[in-house]
OpenMM code with the backbone's topology and positions (N, CA, C; nanometers):
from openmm import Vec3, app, unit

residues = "UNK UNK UNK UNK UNK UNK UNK UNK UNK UNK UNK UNK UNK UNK UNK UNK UNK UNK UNK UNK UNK UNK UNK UNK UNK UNK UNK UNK UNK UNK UNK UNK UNK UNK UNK UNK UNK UNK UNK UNK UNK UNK UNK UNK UNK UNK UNK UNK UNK UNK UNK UNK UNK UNK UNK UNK UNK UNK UNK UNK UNK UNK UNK UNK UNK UNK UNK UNK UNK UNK UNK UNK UNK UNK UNK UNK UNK UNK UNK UNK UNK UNK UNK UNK UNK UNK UNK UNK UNK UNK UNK UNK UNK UNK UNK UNK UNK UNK UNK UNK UNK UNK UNK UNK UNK UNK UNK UNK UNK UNK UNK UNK UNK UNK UNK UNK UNK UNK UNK UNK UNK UNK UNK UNK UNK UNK UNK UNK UNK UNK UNK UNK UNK UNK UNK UNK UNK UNK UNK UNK UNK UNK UNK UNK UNK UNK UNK".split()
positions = [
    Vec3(0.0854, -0.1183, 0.0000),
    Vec3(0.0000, 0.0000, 0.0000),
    Vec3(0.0894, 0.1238, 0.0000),
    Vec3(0.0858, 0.2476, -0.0979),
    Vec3(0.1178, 0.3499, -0.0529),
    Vec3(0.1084, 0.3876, 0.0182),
    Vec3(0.2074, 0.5348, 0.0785),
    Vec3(0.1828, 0.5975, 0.1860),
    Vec3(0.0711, 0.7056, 0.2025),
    Vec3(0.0733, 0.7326, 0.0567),
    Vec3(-0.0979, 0.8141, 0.0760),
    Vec3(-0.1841, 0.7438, 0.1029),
    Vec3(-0.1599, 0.6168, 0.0646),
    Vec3(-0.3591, 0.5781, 0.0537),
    Vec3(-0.3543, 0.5297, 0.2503),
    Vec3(-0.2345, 0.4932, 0.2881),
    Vec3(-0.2154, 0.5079, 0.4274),
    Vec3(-0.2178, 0.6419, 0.5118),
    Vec3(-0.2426, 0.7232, 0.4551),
    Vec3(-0.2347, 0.8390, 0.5043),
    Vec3(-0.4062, 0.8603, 0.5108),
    Vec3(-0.4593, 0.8253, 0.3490),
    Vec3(-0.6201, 0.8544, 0.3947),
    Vec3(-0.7047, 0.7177, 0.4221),
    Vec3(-0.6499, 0.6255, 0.4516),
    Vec3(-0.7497, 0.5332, 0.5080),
    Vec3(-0.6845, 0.5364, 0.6525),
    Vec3(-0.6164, 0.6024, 0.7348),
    Vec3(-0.5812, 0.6193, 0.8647),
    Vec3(-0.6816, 0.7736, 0.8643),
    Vec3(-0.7046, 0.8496, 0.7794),
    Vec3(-0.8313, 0.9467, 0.8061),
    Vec3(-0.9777, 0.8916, 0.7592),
    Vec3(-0.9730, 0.8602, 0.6816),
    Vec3(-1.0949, 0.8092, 0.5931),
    Vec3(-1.1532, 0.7074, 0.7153),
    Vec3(-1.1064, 0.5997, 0.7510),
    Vec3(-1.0951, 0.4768, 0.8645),
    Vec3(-1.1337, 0.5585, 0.9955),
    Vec3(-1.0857, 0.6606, 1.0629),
    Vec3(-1.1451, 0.7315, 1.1698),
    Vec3(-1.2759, 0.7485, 1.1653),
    Vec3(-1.2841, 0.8291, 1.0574),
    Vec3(-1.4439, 0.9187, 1.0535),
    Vec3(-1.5248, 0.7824, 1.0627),
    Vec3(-1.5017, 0.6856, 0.9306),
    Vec3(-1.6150, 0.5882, 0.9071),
    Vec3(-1.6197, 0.5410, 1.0172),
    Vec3(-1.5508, 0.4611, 1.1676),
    Vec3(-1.5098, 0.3715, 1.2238),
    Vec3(-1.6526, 0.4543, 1.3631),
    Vec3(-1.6075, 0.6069, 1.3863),
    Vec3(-1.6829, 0.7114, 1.4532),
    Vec3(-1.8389, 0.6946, 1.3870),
    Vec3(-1.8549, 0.6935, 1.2715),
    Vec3(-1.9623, 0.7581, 1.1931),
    Vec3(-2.1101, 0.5966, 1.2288),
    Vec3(-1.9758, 0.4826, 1.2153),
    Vec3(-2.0735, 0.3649, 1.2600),
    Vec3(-2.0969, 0.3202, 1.3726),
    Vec3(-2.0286, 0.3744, 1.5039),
    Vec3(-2.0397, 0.3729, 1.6303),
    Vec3(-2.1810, 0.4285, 1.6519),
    Vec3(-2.1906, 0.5860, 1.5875),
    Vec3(-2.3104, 0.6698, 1.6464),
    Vec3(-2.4567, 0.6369, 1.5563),
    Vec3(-2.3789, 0.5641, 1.4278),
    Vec3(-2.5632, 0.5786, 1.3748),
    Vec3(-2.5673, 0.4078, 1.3644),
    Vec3(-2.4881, 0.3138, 1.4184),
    Vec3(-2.5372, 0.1753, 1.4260),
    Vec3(-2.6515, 0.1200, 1.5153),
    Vec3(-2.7057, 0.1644, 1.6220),
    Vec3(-2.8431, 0.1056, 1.6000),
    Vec3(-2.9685, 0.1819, 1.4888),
    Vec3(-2.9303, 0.3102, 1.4227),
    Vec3(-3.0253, 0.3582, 1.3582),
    Vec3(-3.0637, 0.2801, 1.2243),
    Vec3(-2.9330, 0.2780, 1.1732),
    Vec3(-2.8737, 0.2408, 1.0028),
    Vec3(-2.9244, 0.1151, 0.9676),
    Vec3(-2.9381, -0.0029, 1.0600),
    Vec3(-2.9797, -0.1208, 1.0139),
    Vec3(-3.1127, -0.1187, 0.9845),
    Vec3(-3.2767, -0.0806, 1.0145),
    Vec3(-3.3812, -0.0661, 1.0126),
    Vec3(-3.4229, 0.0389, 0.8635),
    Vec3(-3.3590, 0.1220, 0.8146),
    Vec3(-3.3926, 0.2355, 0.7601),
    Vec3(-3.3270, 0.1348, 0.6382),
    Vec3(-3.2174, 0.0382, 0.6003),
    Vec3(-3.1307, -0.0076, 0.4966),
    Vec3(-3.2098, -0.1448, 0.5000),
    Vec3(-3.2518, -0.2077, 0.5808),
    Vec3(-3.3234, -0.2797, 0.5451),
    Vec3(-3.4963, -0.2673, 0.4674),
    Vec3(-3.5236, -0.1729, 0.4805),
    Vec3(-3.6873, -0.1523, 0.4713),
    Vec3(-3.6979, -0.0292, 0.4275),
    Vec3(-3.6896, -0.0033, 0.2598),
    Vec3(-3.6806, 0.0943, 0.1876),
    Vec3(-3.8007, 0.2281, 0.1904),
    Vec3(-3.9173, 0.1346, 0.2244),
    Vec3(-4.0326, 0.2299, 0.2886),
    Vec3(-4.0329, 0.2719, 0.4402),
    Vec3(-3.9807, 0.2320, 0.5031),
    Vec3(-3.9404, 0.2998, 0.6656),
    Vec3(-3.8452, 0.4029, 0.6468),
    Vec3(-3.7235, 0.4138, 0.5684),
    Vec3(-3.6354, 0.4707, 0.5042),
    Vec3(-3.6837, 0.5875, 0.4661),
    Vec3(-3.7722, 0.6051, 0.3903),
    Vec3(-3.8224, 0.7336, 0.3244),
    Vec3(-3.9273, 0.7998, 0.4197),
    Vec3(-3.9934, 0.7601, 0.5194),
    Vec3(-4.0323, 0.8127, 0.6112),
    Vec3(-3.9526, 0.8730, 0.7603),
    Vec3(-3.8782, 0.7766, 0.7542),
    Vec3(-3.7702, 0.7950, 0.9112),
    Vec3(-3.6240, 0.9553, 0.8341),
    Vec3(-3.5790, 0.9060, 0.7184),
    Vec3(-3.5448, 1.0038, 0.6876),
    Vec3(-3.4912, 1.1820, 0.7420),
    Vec3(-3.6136, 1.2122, 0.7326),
    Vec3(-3.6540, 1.3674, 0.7486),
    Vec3(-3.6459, 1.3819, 0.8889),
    Vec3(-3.6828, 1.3000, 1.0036),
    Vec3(-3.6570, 1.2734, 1.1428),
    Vec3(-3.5626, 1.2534, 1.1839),
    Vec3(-3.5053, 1.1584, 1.1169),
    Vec3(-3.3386, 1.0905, 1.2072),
    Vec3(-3.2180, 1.2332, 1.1697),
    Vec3(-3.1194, 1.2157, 1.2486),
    Vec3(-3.0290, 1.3449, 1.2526),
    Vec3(-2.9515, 1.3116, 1.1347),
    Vec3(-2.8922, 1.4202, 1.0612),
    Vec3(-2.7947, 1.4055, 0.9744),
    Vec3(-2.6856, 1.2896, 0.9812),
    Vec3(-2.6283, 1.2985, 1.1033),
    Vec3(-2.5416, 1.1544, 1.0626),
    Vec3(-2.6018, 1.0343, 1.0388),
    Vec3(-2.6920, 1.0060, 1.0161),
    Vec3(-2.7385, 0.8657, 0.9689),
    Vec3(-2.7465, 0.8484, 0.8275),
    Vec3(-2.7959, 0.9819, 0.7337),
    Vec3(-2.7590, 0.9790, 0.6049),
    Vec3(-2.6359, 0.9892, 0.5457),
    Vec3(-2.5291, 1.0171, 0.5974),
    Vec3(-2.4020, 1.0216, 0.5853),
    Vec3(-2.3640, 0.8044, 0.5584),
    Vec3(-2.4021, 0.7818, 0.6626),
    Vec3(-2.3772, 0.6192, 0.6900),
    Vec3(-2.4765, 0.5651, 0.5703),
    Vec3(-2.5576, 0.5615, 0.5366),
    Vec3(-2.6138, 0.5235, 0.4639),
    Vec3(-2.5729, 0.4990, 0.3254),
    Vec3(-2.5811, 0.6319, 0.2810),
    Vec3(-2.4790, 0.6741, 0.1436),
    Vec3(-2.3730, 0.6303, 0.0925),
    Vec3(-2.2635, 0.6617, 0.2834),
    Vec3(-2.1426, 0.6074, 0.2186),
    Vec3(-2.1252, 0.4041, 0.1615),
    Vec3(-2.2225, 0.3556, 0.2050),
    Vec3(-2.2146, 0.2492, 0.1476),
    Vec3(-2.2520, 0.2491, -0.0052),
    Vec3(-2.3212, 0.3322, -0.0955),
    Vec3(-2.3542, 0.3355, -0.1387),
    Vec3(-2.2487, 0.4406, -0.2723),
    Vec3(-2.2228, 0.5702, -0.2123),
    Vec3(-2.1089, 0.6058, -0.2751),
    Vec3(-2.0048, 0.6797, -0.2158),
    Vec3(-1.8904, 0.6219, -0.1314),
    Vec3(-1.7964, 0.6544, -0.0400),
    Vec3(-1.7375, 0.8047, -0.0776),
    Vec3(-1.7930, 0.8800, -0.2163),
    Vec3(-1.6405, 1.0014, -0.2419),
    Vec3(-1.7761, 1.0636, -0.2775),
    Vec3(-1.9279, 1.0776, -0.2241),
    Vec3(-2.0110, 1.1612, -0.2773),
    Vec3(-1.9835, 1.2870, -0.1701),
    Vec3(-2.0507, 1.3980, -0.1521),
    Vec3(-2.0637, 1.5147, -0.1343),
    Vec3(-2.1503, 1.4676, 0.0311),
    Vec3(-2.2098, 1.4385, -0.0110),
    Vec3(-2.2687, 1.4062, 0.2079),
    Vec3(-2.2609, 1.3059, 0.2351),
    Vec3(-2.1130, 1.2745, 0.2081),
    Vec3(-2.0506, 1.1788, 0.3430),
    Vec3(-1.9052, 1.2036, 0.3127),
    Vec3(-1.8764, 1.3448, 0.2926),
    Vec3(-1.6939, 1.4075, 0.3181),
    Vec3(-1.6948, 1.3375, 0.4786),
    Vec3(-1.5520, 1.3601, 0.4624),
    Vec3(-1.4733, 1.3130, 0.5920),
    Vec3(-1.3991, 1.4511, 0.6352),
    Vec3(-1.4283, 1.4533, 0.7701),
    Vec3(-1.4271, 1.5664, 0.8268),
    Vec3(-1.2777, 1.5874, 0.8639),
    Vec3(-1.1471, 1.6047, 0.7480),
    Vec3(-1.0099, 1.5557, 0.8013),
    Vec3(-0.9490, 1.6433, 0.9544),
    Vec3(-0.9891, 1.7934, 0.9656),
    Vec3(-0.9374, 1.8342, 1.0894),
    Vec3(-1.0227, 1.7946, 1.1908),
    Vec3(-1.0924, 1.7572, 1.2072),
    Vec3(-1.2022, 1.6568, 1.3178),
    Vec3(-1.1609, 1.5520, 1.3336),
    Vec3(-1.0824, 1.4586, 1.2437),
    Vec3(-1.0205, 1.3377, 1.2568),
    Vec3(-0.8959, 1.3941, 1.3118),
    Vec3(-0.7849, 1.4685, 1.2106),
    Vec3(-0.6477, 1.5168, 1.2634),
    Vec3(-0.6739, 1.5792, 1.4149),
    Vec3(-0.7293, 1.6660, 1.4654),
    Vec3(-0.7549, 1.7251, 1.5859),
    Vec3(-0.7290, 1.6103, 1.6496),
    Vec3(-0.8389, 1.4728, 1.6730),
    Vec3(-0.8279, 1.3916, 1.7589),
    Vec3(-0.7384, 1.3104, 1.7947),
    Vec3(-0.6880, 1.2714, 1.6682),
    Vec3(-0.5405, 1.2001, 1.6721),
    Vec3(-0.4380, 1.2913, 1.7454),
    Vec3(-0.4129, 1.3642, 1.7449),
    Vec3(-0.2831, 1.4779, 1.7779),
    Vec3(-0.3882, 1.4793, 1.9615),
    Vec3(-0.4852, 1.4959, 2.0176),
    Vec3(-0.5025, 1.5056, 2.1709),
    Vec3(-0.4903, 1.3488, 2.1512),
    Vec3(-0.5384, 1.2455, 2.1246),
    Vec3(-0.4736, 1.1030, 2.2005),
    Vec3(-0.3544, 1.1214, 2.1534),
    Vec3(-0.2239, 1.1659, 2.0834),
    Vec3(-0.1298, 1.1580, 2.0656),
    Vec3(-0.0731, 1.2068, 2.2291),
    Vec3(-0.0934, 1.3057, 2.2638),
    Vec3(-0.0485, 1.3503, 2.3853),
    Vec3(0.0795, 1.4513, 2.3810),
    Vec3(0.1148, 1.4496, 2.1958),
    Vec3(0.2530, 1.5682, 2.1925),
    Vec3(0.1723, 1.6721, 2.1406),
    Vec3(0.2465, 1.7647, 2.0898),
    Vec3(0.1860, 1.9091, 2.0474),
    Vec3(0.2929, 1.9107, 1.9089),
    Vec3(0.1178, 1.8932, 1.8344),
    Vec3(0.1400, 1.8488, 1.6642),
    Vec3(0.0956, 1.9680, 1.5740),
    Vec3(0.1661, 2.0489, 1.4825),
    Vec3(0.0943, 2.1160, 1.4449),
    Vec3(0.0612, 2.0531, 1.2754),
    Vec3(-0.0413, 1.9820, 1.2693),
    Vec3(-0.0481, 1.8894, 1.1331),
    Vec3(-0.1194, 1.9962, 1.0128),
    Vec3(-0.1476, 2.0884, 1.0844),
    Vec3(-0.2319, 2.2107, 0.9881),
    Vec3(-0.0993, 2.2681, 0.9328),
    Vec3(0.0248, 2.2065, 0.9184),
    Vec3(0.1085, 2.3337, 0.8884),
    Vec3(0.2189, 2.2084, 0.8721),
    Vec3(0.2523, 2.1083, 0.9130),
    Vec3(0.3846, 2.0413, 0.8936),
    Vec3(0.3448, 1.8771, 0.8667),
    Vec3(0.3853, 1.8740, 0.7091),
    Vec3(0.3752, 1.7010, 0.7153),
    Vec3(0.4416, 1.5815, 0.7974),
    Vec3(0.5090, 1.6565, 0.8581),
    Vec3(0.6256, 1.5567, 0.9792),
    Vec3(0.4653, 1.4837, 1.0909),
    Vec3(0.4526, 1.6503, 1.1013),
    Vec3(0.3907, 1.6638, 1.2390),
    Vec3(0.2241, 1.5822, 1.1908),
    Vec3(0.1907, 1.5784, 1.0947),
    Vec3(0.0449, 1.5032, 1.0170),
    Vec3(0.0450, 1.3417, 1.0450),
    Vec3(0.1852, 1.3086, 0.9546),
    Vec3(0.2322, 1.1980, 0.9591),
    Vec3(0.2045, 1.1140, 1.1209),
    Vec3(0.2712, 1.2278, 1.2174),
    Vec3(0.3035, 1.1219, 1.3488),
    Vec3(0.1788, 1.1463, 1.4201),
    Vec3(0.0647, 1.2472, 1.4263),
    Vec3(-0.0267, 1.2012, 1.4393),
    Vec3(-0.1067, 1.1083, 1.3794),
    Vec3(-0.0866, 1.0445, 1.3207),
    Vec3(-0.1682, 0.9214, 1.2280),
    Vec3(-0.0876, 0.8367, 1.2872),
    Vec3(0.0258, 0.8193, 1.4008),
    Vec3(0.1209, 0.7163, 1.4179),
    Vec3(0.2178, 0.6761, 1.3214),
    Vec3(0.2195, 0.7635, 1.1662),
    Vec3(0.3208, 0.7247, 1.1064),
    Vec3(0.4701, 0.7103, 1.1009),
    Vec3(0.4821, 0.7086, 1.0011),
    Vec3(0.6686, 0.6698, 0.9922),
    Vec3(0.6540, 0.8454, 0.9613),
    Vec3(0.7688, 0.9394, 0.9844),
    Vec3(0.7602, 1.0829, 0.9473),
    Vec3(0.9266, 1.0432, 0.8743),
    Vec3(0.9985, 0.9883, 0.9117),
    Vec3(1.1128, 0.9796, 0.8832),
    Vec3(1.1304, 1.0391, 0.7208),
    Vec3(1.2946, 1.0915, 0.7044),
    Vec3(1.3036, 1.1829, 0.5829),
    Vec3(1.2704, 1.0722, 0.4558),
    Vec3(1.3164, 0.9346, 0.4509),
    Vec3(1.3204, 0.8435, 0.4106),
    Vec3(1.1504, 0.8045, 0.3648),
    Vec3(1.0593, 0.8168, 0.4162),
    Vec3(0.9386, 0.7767, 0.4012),
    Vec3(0.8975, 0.9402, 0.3400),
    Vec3(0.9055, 1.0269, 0.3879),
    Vec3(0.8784, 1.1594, 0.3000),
    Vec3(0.9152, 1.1651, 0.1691),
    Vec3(1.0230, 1.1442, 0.1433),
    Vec3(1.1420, 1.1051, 0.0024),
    Vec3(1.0439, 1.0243, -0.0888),
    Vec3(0.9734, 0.8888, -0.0063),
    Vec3(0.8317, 0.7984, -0.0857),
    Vec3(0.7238, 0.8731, -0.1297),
    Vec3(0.7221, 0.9059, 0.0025),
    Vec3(0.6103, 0.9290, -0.0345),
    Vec3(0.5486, 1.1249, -0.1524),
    Vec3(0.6758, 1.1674, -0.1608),
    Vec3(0.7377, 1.2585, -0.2288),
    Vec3(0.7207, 1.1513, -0.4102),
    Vec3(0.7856, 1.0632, -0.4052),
    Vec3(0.8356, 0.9808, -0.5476),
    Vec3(0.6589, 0.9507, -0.5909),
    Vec3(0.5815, 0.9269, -0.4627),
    Vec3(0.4690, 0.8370, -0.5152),
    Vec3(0.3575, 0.9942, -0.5814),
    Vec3(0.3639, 1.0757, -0.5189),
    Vec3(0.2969, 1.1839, -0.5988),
    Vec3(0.3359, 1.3007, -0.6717),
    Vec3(0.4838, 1.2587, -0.7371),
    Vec3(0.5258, 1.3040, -0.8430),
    Vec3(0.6248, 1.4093, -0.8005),
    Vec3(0.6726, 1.4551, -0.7030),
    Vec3(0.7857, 1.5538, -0.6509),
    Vec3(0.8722, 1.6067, -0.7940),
    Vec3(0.9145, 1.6850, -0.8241),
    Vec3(1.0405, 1.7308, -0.9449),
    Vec3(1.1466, 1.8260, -0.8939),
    Vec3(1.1305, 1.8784, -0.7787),
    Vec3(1.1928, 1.9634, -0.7057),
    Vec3(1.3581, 1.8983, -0.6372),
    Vec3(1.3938, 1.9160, -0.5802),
    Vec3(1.5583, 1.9004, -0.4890),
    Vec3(1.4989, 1.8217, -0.4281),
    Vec3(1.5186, 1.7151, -0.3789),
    Vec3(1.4674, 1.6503, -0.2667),
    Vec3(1.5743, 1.6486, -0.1220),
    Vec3(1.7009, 1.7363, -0.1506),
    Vec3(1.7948, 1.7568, -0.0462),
    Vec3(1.7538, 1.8918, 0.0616),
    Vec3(1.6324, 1.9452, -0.0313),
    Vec3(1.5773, 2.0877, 0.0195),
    Vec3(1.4550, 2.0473, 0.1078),
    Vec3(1.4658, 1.9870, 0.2292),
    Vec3(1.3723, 1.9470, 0.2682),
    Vec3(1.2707, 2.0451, 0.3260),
    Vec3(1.2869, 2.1373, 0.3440),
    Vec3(1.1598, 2.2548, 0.3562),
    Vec3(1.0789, 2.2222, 0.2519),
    Vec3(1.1489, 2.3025, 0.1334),
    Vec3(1.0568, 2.2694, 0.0268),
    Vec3(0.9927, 2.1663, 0.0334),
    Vec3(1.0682, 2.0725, 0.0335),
    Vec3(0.9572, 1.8988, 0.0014),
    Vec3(0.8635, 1.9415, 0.1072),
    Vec3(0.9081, 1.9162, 0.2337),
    Vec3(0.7814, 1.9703, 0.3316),
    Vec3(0.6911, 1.9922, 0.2909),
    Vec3(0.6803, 2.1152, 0.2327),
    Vec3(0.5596, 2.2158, 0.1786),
    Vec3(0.5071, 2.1335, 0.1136),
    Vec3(0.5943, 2.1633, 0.0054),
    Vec3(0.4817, 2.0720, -0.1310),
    Vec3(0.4239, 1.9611, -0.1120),
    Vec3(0.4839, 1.8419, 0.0366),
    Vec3(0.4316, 1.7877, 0.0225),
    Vec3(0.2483, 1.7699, 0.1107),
    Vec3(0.2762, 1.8625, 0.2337),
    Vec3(0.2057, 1.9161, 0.2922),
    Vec3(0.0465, 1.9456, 0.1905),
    Vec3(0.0756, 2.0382, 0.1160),
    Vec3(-0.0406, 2.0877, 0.0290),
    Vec3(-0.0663, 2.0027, -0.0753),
    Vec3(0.0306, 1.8941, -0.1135),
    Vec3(-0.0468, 1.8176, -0.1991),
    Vec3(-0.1313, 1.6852, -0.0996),
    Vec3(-0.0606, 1.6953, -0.0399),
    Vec3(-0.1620, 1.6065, 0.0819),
    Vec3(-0.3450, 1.6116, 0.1179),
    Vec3(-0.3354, 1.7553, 0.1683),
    Vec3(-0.4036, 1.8068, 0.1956),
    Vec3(-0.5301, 1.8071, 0.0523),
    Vec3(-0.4729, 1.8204, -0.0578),
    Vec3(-0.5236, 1.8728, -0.1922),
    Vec3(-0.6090, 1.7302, -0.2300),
    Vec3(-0.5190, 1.6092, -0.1960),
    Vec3(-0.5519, 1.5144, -0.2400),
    Vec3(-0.6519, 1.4006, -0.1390),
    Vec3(-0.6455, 1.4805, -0.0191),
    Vec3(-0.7623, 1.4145, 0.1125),
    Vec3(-0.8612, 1.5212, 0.0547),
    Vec3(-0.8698, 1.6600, 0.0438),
    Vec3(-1.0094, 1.6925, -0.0422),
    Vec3(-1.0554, 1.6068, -0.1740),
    Vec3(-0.9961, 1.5900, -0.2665),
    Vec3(-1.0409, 1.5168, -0.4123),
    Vec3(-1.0703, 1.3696, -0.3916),
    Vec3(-1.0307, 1.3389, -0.2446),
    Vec3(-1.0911, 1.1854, -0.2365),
    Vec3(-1.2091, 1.1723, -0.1071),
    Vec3(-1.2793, 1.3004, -0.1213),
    Vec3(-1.3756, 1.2891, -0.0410),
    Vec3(-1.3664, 1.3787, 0.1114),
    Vec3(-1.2365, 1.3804, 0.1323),
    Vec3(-1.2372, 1.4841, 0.2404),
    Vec3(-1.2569, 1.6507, 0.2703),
    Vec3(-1.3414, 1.6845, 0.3532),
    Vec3(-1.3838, 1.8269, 0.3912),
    Vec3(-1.2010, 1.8737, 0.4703),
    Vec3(-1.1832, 1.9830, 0.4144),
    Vec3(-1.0744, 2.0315, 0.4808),
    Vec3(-1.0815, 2.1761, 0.5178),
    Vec3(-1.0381, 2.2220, 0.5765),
    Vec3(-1.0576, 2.3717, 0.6348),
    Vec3(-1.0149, 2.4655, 0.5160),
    Vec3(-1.0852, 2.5412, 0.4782),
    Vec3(-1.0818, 2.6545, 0.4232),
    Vec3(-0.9141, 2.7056, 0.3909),
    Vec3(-0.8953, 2.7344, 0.5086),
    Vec3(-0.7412, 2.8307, 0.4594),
    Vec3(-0.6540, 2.7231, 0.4311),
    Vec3(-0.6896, 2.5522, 0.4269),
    Vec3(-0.5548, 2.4912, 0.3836),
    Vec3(-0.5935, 2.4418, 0.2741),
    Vec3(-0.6923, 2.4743, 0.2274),
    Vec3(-0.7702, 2.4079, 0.0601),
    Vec3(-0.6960, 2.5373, -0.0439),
] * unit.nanometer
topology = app.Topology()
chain = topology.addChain("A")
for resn in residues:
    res = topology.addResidue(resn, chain)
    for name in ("N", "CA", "C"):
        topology.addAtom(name, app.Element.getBySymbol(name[0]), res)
């Protein structure tokens, strides 16, 4: 597995893992019984249509994955002080990853880097925002000022 697609199924995997905790006694009754479904609907709270859907189409528009709602949480059970809104080191090791320069360097090769790769700021960055760029285009909601 790449390190991106490890990067968004360690976000992608949060939300869903959260998303079926809170609407699993709802979701089974409404998916089984297509006419209870269209009535219960309009009543039940938004996260239950989220769960629903995403079985149905995981990268649609209401059921984004909420990535700084996931990142936030990881970084407080982490217990260090991560700033993942701003440093792919710091993204990485909240997800428990490898941050090492060596796995950046990959994961740099796997989404096309052309730059110095001895300039590790730079890589940083770029790789930072293509990160970020590419958890929005696969379904993830991301905050405004890092889109």
């Amino acid at each position: 597995m790449s390190i991106f697609e490890t990067i968004k199924n360690a976000i992608f995997g949060s939300e869903a893992k959260a998303s079926e905790a809170q609407t699993s006694p709802a979701t089974p009754a409404p998916t089984i019984s297509p006419s209870a479904d269209r009535t219960a609907a309009p009543t039940t709270s938004p996260s239950a249509s989220p769960a629903a859907t995403s079985s149905a189409s995981p990268q649609s528009s209401s059921s984004e994955v909420d990535v700084a709602a996931v990142l936030d949480g990881a970084v407080a059970k982490s217990g260090q002080k991560l700033d993942w809104r701003h440093s792919i080191v710091d993204l990485m090791k909240a997800l428990g990853l490898d941050s090492s320069l060596s796995k950046r360097h990959e994961l740099a090769e796997e989404l096309g880097y052309s730059g110095d790769k001895s300039d590790s700021a730079a890589l940083n960055v770029w790789l930072h925002k293509q990160v970020i760029a590419k958890l929005k285009a696969n379904g993830g909601k991301v905050p405004a000022d890092l889109a």
